[in-house]
N, C-alpha and C positions, 0 to 999 in steps of 0.2 A: 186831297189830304190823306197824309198813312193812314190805317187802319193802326188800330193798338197793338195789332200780331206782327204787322212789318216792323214797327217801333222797336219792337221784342226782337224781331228775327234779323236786325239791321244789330241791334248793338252785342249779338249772341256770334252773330258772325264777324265783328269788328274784335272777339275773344278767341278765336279761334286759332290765330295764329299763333299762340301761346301751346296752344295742345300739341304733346306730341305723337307718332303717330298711330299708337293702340289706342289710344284715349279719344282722338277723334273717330275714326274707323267704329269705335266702341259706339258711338254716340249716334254716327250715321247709321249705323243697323239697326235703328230706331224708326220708326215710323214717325215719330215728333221729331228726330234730329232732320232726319231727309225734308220734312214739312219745312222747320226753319231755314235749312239752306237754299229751298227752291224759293220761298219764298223772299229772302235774301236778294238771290239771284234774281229776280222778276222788277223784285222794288233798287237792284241798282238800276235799271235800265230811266235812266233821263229821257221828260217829253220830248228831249232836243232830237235824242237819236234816234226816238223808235216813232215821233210823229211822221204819219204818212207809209209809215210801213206796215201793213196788216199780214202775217207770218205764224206759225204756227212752228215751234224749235222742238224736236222730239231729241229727249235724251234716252236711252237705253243702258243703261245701270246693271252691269254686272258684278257678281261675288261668293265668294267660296262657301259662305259659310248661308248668305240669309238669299232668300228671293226680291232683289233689289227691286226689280220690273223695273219700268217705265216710267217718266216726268214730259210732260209737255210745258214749255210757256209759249201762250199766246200774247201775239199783240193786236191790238186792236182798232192798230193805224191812228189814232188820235193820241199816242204819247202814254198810255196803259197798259201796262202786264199782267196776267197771272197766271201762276204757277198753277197744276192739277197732275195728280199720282194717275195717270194713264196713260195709254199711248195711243197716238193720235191715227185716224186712216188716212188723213190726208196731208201727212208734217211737210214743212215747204222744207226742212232740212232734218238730220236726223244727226246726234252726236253716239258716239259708241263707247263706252271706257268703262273701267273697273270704278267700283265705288271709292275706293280708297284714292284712286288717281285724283277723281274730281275733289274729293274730301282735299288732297294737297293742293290743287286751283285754286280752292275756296281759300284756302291757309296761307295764299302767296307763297307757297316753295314747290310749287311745277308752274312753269310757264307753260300756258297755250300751246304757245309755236313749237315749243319744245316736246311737250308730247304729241302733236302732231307728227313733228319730224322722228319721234324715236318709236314711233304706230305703238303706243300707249292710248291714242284717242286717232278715231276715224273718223272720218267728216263725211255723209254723202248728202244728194238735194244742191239746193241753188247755193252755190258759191259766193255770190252776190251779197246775198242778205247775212250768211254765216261773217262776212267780211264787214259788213255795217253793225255788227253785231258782236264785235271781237272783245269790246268791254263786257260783253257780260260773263265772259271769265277769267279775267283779269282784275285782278283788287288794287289796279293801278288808277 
């Protein structure tokens, strides 16, 4: 069952796409905005896709203005995520991008693949799992 914070962090990110893009950016350089979008991120991941997979996803969060650092989500092979503000020693994958890049993911107006292909976002780590794992930035 959600927690009351995923509840929260589930319908704050279903508004997001509405904002545009000083206003989200504004909100990610938060230390409570970046909470509810990881957390967001963690609680979309379905028991279907993430059972049997135990992975550790390092994001590295870059930006001009604030000290982004670091978000990890774990899984925890039985169908469980969570999000935690550090960075991991041992991430089976590591994502790279500007803060605002991911803030447009989350927004649905940058596709994935797309910032892949335009090196907006870097992938390194097992390829594998980043590819079983392709919904979690995707608001498809």
């Amino acid at each position: 069952m959600a927690s009351a914070f995923q509840r929260l962090a589930s319908r704050v990110e279903n508004r997001i796409s509405r904002l545009d893009d000083d206003r989200l950016l504004r909100i990610l350089r938060t230390p409570v905005g970046q909470r509810v979008l990881f957390t967001g991120l963690a609680a979309r991941l379905r028991p279907a896709s993430a059972r049997g997979l135990s992975a550790t996803i390092q994001f590295d969060l870059r930006d001009e203005r604030t000290d982004a650092g670091s978000w990890t989500v774990g899984l925890d092979g039985v169908g469980s995520a969570r999000a935690r503000r550090r960075a991991a020693g041992d991430a089976t994958a590591t994502l790279t991008l500007e803060l605002a890049d991911l803030g447009r993911m989350a927004a649905g107006r940058l596709d994935p693949g797309v910032a892949v292909i335009s090196g907006k976002l870097d992938l390194a780590g097992d390829y594998g799992v980043l590819l079983k794992l392709s919904g979690l930035l995707s608001r498809k």
